[in-house]
C-alpha positions as CSV (number, residue, x, y, z in Angstrom):
1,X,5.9,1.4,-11.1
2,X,3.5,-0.3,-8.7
3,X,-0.6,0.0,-9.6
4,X,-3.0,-0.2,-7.7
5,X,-6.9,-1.5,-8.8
6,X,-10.1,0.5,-7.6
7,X,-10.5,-2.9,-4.6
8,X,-6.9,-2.0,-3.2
9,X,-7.7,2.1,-3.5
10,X,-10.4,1.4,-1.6
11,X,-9.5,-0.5,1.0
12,X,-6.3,2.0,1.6
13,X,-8.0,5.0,2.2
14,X,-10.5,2.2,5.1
15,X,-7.7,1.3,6.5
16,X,-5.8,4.9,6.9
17,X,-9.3,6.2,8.0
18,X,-9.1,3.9,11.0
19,X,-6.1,5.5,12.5
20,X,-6.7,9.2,13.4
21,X,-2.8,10.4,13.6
22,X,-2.5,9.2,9.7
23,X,-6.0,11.1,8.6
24,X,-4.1,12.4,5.2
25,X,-1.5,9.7,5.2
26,X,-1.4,6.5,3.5
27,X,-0.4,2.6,3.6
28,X,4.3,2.4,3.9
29,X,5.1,-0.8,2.4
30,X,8.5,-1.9,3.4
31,X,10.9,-4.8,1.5
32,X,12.4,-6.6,5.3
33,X,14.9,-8.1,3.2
34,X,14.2,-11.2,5.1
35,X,11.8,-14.5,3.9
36,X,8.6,-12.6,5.3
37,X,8.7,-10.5,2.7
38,X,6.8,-7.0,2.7
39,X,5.8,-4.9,5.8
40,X,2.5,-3.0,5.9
41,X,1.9,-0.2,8.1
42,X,-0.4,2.8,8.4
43,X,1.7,6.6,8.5
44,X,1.2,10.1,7.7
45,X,3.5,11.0,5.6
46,X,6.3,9.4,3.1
47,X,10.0,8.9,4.4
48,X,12.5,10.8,2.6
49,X,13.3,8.3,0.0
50,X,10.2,6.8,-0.4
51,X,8.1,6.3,-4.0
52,X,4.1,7.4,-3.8
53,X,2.0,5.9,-5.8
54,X,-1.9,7.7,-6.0
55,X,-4.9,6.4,-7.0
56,X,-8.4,7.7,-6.1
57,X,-6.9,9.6,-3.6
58,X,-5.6,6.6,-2.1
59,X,-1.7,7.0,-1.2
60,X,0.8,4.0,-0.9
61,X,4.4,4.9,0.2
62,X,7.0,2.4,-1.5
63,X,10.8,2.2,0.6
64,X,13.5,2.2,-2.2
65,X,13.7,-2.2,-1.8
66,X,9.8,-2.3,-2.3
67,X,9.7,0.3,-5.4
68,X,12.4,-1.5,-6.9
69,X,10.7,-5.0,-6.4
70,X,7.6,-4.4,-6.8
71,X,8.0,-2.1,-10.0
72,X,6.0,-4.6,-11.9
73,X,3.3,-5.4,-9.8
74,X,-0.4,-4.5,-8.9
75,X,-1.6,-4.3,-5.6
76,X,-5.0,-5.4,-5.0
77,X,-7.9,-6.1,-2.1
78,X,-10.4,-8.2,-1.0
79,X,-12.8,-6.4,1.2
80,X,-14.6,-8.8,3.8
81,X,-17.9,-7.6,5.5
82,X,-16.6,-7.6,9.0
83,X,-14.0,-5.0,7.7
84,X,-11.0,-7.2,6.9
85,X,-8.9,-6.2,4.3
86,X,-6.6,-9.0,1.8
87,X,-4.2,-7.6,0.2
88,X,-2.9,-9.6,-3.3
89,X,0.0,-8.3,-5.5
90,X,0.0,-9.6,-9.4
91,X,1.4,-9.0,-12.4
92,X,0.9,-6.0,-14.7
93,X,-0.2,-7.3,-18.6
């Protein structure tokens, strides 16, 4: 399952902070099933089918394409100081 490091924690629960409709919510990664890869967006709650993953209080939803590829991975962050968020996946050792 997909890990997250404190950096990536972090900058989720920034980023869902921003949006007022998604207070409790957390970051929805979605596989496009196209070359651009993942999709990143900011929402309340989980769809139906979708894998949370918790750290810190920080929530990522995973669609089913995501969980599945990214099963191995760990998501982390670069914060900048103007507020800009990186994001990174790697590998789990």
């Amino acid at each position: 399952m997909l890990t997250m490091t404190q950096t990536a924690a972090e900058a989720v629960k920034q980023i869902v902070a921003r949006v007022p409709q998604a207070e409790d919510g957390g970051v929805r990664i979605r596989d496009t099933g196209t070359d651009t890869g993942f999709e990143l967006s900011v929402t309340p709650d989980p769809q139906p089918h979708d894998t949370v993953v918790v750290t810190d209080g920080a929530r990522v939803f995973l669609d089913e394409r995501a969980a599945s590829a990214l099963d191995d991975r760990v998501l982390d962050a670069e914060l900048a100081a103007d507020g800009a968020v990186r994001f990174a996946l790697g590998t789990q050792s």
